[in-house]
ROVEX-297599 format. One record per residue (C-alpha): residue in three letters; x, y, z. Coordinates in steps of 0.25 Angstrom, whole numbers, always signed. Example, Ala and Ser with C-alpha at 12.3 -4.5 7.8 and 13.67 -1.06 7.14 Angstrom:
! ROVEX-297599
R	type	c1	c2	c3
R	Ala	+49	-18	+31
R	Ser	+55	-4	+29
END
This chain:
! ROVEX-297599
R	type	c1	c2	c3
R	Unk	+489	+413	+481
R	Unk	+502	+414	+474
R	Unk	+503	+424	+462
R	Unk	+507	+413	+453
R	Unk	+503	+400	+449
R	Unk	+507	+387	+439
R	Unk	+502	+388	+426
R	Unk	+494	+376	+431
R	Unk	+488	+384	+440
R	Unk	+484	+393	+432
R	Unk	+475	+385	+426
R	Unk	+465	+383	+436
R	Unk	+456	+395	+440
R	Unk	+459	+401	+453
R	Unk	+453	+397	+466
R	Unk	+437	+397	+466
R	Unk	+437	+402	+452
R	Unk	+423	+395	+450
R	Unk	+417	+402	+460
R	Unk	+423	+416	+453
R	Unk	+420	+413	+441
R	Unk	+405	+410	+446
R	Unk	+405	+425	+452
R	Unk	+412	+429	+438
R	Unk	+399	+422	+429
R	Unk	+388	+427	+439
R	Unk	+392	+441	+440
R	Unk	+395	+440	+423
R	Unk	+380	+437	+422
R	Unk	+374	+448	+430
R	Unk	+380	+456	+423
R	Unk	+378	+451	+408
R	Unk	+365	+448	+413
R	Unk	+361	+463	+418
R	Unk	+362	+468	+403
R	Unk	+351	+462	+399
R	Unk	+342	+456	+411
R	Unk	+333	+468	+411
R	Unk	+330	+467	+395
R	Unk	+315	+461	+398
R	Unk	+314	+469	+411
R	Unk	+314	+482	+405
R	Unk	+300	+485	+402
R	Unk	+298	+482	+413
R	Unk	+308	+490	+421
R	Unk	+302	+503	+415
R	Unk	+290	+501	+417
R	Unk	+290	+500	+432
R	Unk	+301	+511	+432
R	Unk	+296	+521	+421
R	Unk	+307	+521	+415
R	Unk	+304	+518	+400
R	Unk	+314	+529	+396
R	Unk	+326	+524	+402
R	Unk	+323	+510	+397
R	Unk	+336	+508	+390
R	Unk	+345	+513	+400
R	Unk	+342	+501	+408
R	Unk	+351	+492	+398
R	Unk	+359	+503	+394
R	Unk	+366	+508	+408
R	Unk	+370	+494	+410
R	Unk	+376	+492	+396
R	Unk	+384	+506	+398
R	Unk	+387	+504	+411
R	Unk	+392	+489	+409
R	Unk	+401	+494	+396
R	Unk	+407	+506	+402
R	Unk	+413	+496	+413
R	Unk	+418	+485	+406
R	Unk	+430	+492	+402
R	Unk	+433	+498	+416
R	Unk	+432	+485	+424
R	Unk	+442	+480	+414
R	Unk	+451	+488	+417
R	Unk	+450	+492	+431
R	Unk	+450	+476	+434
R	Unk	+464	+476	+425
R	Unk	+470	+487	+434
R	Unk	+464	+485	+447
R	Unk	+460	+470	+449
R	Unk	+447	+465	+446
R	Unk	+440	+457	+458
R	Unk	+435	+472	+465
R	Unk	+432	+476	+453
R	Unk	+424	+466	+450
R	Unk	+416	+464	+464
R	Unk	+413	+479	+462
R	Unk	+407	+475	+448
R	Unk	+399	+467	+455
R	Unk	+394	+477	+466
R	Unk	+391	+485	+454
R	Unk	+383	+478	+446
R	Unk	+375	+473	+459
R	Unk	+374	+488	+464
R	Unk	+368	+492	+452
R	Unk	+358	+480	+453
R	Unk	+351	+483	+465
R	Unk	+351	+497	+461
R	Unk	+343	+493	+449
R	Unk	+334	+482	+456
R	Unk	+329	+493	+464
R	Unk	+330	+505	+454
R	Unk	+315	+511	+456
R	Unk	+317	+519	+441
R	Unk	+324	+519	+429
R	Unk	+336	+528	+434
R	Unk	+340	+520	+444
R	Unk	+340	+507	+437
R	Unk	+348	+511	+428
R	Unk	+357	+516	+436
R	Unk	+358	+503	+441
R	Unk	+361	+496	+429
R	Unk	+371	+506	+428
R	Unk	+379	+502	+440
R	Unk	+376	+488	+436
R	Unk	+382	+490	+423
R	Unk	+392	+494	+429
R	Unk	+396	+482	+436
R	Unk	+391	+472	+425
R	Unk	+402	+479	+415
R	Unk	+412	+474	+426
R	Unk	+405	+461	+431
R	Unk	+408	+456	+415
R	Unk	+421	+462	+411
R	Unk	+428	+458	+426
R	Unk	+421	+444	+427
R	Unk	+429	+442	+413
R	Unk	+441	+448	+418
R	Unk	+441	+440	+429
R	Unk	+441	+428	+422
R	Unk	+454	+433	+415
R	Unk	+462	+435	+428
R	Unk	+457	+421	+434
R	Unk	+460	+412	+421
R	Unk	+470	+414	+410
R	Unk	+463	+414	+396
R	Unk	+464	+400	+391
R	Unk	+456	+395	+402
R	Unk	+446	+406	+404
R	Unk	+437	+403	+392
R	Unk	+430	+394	+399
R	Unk	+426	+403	+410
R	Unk	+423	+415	+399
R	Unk	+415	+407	+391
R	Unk	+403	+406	+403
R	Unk	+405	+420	+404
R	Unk	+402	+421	+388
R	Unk	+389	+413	+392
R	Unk	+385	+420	+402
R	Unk	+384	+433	+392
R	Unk	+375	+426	+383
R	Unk	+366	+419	+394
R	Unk	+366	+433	+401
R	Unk	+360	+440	+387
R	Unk	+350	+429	+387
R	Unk	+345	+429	+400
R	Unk	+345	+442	+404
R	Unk	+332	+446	+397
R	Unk	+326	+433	+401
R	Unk	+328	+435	+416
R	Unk	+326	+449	+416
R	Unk	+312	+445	+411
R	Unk	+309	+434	+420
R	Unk	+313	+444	+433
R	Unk	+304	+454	+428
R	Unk	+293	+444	+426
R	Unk	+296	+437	+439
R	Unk	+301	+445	+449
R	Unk	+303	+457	+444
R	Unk	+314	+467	+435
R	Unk	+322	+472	+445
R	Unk	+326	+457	+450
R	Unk	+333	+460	+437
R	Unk	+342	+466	+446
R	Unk	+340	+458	+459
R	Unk	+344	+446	+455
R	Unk	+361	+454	+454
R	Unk	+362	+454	+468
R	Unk	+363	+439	+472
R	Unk	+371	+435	+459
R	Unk	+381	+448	+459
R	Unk	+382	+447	+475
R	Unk	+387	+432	+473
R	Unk	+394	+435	+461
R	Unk	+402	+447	+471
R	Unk	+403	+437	+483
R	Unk	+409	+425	+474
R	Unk	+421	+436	+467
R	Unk	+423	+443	+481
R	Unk	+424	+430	+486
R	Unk	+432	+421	+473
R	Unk	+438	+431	+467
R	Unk	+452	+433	+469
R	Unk	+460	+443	+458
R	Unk	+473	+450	+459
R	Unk	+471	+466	+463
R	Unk	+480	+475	+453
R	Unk	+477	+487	+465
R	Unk	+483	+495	+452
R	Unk	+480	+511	+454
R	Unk	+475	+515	+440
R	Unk	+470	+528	+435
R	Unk	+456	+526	+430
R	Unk	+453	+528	+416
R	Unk	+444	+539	+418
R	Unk	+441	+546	+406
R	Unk	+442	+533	+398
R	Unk	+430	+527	+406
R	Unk	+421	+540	+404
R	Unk	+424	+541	+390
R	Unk	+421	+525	+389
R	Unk	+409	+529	+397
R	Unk	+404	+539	+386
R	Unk	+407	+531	+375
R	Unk	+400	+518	+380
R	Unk	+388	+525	+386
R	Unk	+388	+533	+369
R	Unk	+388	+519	+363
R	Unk	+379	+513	+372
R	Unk	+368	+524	+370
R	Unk	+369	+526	+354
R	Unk	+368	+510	+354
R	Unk	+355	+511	+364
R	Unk	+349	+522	+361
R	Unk	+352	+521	+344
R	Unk	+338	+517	+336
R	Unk	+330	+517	+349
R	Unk	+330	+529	+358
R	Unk	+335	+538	+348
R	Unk	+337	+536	+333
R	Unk	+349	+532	+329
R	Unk	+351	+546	+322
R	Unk	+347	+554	+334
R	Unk	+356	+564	+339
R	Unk	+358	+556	+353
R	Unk	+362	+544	+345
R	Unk	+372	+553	+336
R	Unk	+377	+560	+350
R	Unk	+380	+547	+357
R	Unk	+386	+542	+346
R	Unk	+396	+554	+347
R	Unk	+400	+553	+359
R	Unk	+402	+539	+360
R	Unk	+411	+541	+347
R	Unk	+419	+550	+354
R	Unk	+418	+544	+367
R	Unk	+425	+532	+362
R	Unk	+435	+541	+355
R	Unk	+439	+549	+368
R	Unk	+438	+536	+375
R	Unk	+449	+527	+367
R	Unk	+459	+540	+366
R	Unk	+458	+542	+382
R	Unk	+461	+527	+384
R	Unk	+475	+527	+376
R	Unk	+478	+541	+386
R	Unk	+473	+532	+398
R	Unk	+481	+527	+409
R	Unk	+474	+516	+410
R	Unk	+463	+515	+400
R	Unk	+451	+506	+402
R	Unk	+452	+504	+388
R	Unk	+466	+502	+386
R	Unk	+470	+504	+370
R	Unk	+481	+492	+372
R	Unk	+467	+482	+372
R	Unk	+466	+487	+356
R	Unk	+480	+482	+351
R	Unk	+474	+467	+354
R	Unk	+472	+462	+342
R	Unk	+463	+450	+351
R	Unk	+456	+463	+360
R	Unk	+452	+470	+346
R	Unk	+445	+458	+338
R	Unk	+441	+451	+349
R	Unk	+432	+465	+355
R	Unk	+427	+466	+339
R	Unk	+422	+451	+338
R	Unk	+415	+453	+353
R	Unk	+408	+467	+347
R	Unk	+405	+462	+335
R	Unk	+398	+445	+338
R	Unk	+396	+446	+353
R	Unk	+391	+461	+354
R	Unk	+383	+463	+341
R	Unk	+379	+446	+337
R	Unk	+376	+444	+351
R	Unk	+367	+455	+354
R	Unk	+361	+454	+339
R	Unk	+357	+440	+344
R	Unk	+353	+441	+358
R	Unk	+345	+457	+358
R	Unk	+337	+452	+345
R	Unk	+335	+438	+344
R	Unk	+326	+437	+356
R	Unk	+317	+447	+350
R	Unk	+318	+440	+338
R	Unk	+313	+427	+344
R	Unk	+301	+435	+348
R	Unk	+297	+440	+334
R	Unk	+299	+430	+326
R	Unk	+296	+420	+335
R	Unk	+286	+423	+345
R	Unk	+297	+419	+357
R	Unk	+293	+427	+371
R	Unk	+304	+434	+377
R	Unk	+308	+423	+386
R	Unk	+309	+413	+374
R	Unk	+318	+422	+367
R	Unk	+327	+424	+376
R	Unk	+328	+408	+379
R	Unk	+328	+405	+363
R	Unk	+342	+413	+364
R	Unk	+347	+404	+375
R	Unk	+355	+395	+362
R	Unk	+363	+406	+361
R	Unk	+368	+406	+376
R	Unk	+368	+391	+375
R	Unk	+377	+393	+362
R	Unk	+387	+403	+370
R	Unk	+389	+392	+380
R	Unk	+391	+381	+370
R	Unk	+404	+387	+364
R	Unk	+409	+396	+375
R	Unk	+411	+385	+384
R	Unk	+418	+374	+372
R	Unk	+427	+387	+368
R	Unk	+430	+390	+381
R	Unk	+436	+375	+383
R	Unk	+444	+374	+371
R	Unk	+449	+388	+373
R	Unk	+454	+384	+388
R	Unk	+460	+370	+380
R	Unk	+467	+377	+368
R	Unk	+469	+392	+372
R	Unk	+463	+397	+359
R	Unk	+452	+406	+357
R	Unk	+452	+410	+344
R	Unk	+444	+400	+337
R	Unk	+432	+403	+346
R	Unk	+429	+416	+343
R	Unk	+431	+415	+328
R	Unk	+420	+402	+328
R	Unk	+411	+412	+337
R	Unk	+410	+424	+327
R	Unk	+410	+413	+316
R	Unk	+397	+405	+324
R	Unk	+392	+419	+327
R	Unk	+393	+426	+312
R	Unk	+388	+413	+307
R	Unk	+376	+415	+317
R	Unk	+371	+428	+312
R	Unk	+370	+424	+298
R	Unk	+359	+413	+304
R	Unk	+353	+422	+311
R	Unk	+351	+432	+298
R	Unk	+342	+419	+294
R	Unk	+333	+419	+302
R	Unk	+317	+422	+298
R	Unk	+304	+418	+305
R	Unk	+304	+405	+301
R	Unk	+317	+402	+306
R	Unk	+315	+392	+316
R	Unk	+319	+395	+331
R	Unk	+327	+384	+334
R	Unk	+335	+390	+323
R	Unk	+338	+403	+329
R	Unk	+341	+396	+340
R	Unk	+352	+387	+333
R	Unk	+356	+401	+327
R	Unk	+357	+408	+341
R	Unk	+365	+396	+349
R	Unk	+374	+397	+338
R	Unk	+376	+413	+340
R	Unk	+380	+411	+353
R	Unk	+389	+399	+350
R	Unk	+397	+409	+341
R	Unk	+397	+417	+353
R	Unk	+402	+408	+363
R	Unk	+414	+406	+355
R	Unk	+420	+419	+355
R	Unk	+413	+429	+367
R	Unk	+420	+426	+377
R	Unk	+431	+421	+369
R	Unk	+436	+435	+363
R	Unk	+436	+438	+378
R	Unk	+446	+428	+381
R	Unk	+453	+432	+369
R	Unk	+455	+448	+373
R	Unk	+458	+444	+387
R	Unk	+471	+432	+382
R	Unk	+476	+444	+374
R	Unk	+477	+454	+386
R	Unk	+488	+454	+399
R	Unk	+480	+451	+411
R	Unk	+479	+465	+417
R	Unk	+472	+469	+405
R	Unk	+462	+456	+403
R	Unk	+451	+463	+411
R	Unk	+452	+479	+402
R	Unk	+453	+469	+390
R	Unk	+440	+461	+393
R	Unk	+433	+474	+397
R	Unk	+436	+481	+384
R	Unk	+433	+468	+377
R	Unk	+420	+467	+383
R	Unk	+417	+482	+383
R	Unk	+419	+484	+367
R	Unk	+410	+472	+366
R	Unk	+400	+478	+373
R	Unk	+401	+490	+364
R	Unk	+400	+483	+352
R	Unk	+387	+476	+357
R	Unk	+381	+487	+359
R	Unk	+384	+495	+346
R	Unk	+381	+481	+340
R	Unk	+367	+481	+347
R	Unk	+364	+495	+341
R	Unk	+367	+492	+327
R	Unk	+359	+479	+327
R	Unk	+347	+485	+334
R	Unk	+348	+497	+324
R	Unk	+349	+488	+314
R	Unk	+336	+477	+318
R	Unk	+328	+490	+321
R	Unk	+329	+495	+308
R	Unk	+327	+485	+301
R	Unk	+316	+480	+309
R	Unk	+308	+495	+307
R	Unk	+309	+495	+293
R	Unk	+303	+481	+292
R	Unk	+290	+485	+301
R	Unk	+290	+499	+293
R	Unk	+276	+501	+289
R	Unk	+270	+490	+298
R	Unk	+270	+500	+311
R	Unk	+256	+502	+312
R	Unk	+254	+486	+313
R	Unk	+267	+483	+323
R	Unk	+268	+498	+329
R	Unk	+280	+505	+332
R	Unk	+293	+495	+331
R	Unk	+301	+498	+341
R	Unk	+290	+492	+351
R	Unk	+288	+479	+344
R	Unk	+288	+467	+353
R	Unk	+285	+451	+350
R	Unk	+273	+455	+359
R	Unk	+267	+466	+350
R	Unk	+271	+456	+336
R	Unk	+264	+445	+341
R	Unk	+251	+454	+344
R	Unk	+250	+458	+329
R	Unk	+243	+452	+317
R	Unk	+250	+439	+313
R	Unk	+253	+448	+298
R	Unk	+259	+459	+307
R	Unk	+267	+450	+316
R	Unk	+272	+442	+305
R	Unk	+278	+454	+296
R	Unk	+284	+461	+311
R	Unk	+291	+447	+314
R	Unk	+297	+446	+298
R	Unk	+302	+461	+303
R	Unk	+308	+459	+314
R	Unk	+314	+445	+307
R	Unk	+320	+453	+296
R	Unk	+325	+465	+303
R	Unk	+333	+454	+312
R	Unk	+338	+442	+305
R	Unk	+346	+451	+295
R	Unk	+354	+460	+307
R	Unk	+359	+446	+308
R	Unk	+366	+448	+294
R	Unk	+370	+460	+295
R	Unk	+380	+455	+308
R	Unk	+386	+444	+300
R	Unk	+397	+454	+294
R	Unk	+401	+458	+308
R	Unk	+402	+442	+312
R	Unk	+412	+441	+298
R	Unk	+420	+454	+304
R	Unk	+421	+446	+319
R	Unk	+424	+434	+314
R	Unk	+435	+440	+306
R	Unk	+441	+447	+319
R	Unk	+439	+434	+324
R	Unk	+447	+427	+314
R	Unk	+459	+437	+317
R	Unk	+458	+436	+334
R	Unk	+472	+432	+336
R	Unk	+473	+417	+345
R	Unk	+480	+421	+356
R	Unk	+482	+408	+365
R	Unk	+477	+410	+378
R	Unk	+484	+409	+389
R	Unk	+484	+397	+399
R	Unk	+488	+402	+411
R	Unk	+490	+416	+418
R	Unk	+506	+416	+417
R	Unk	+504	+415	+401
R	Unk	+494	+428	+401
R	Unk	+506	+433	+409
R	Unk	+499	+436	+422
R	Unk	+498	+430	+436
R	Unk	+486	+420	+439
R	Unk	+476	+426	+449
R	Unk	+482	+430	+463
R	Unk	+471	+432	+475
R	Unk	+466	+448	+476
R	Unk	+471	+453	+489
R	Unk	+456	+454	+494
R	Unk	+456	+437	+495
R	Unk	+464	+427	+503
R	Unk	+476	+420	+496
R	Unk	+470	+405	+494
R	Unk	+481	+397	+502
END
């Protein structure tokens, strides 16, 4: 395969691109799944491994794991190549599957969903990367738009089928059902996947990585643990808080003395990498999870839904996320213009939260429905979008670091994001039951289950609480949808490039593992 190719050429993906992109999509939802498919198993899981203690490390070792690596598969995929990198990913994340699926205690399954954190934090950065090395950005929309889709789906149906194995087959086919989708997922890009080795000799960021580690894993923690294992004034929570502050601090200085950062500092003097990582942080981190991790509950309340039927009744949403990513992708590929997306998005989006901040038990369900699809519409506009955005303003040897950082500050955001909306709900929520403990008992174990066993006064006045400690979050968010839209008013319009040679790089060349196509 020649090095070079027409403009013409350019245009069309490379040889059995539908058949990567297949691997790409498959191994993206394992891993987007895996941070949320064992939601409804939990109880479960620690009761048959006595492990009730360690509850939250399940989620958490992945989150940290998955976060910590984002960056460093950027980066190494920028410097090295990315196919290795990438089929070691999936090793990992399959690995670290069967070493939870037979986990016989806590320890050891979360030590697997350690390792398959591990590889998931590569699976989504390098899968978008990827893209980036096969397509030049005027023409990749429409393949990162599915990959938008899949998020949302992923966030949905993780608990759903993490119920329906436990129910059916059992919690660790949770894990199981990895192996035949990871192994094809490996088998297609081993197979397909053909990408230029760098085979450049690099001096590992070492002490950036390790500081990155402490401040992630400080974040992550105060986030978790704040208002639910410790109180948000305890000592452990100030202490992490702390160390993460300096973490972070240590972290950014060593990165401007590194040879070759895995956070490089040039990323920050994008104008289109700085707004575009705030807008992710503020609508797809914190409005996202503010609709997804309490609305199902929410559903249950006030509405009396089962588990099962609130996950579905958020199914709009996906269907919303599909609805405008796939349009936008389409006109962006014809028009080479991204700009307009993102602004409608946040717009559609900070719009959104004001009807949700409606909402009262009489509302009618279709209505919160209406309210959700149109949440995800706004979403669909601009998720992906912002990537494609960060990654057209970015040299091809940097794409995969500035997809990675992109991603990783997101991820951050959502988490603190998550903190500060669950602080928020809780209290509010305490403060409306205060004085009715003797009739509900202890708040932090209500479930729909124990409402609907009370007496119909009871149950009516804890319903009207958890309504009125929820629907105002909502409010409360719409000045941080004004600040993104403002960001994304000011997102400069960079016009995408159409082909390879205008990003100034050579179209995709075979890897030296794979035969030339004659």
């Amino acid at each position: 395969m020649s090095d070079t190719a027409s403009p013409a050429q350019d245009l069309e993906p490379p040889p059995r691109f539908r058949m990567i992109f297949a691997g790409l999509m498959t191994a993206m939802l394992l891993a987007s799944l895996d941070q949320t498919i064992v939601a409804t198993a939990l109880p479960t899981i620690v009761g048959e491994l006595a492990g009730v203690g360690l509850l939250a490390w399940v989620t958490t070792a992945y989150v940290l794991a998955a976060t910590v690596a984002m960056p460093v598969y950027g980066r190494l995929g920028d410097l090295l190549g990315r196919k290795a990198l990438y089929l070691s990913a999936i090793g990992l994340f399959v690995a670290g599957s069967v070493v939870a699926a037979l986990a016989p205690d806590m320890v050891t399954l979360i030590a697997g969903r350690g390792v398959q954190g591990l590889g998931g934090g590569g699976l989504i950065i390098t899968s978008q990367a990827i893209i980036a090395d096969l397509v030049p950005p005027r023409h990749r929309a429409r393949y990162m738009a599915p990959m938008g889709a899949v998020f949302a789906l992923s966030a949905l149906a993780g608990p759903l089928l993490g119920g329906w194995f436990t129910d059916r087959a059992g919690w660790r086919w949770c894990f199981w059902i990895n192996l035949p989708l990871g192994l094809l997922a490996l088998g297609i890009c081993a197979y397909a996947l053909r990408l230029p080795r760098r085979g450049v000799r690099v001096a590992l960021d070492r002490l950036g990585i390790a500081l990155m580690a402490v401040a992630v894993s400080c974040t992550v923690l105060v986030a978790t643990w704040g208002g639910t294992e410790y109180a948000w004034s305890d000592p452990v929570i100030w202490g992490l808080a702390a160390g993460g502050l300096v973490a972070w601090t240590l972290f950014f200085l060593a990165e401007r003395r590194a040879a070759e950062p895995v956070v490089p500092p040039r990323l920050f003097r994008s104008r289109t990498f700085n707004l575009a990582t705030l807008i992710g942080m503020i609508v797809a981190g914190v409005g996202m999870f503010a609709t997804i991790g309490y609305m199902p509950t929410y559903l249950q309340m006030v509405y009396g839904a089962s588990a099962t039927e609130s996950g579905l009744l958020l199914l709009p949403m996906v269907a919303g996320v599909a609805g405008t990513a796939l349009p936008s992708a389409q006109l962006i590929g014809r028009t080479g213009r991204y700009k307009v997306f993102p602004v409608a998005g946040v717009a559609i989006a900070g719009v959104t939260t004001l009807l949700l901040s409606t909402m009262d038990t009489g509302t009618p369900l279709y209505v919160v429905c209406g309210y959700v699809f149109l949440l995800g519409a706004g979403i669909g506009l601009f998720m992906q979008n912002l990537v494609l955005a960060v990654q057209n303003d970015f040299p091809a040897g940097d794409v995969g670091t500035a997809t990675s950082a992109n991603n990783f500050f997101r991820e951050i955001g959502a988490t603190l994001g998550a903190a500060g909306v669950g602080a928020v709900f809780s209290h509010r929520l305490t403060e409306r039951l205060a004085g009715r403990e003797t009739a509900v008992g202890d708040v932090d174990s209500l479930t729909p289950a124990l409402v609907r066993a009370l007496p119909d006064q009871v149950q009516d006045q804890v319903v009207l609480a958890y309504q009125q400690a929820l629907t105002p979050v909502f409010l409360y968010l719409a000045p941080l949808f004004a600040v993104a839209l403002a960001l994304a008013l000011w997102l400069p319009d960079k016009k995408l490039a159409a082909t390879h040679a205008e990003m100034g790089a050579s179209p995709p060349v075979a890897d030296e593992t794979m035969p030339s196509k004659s």
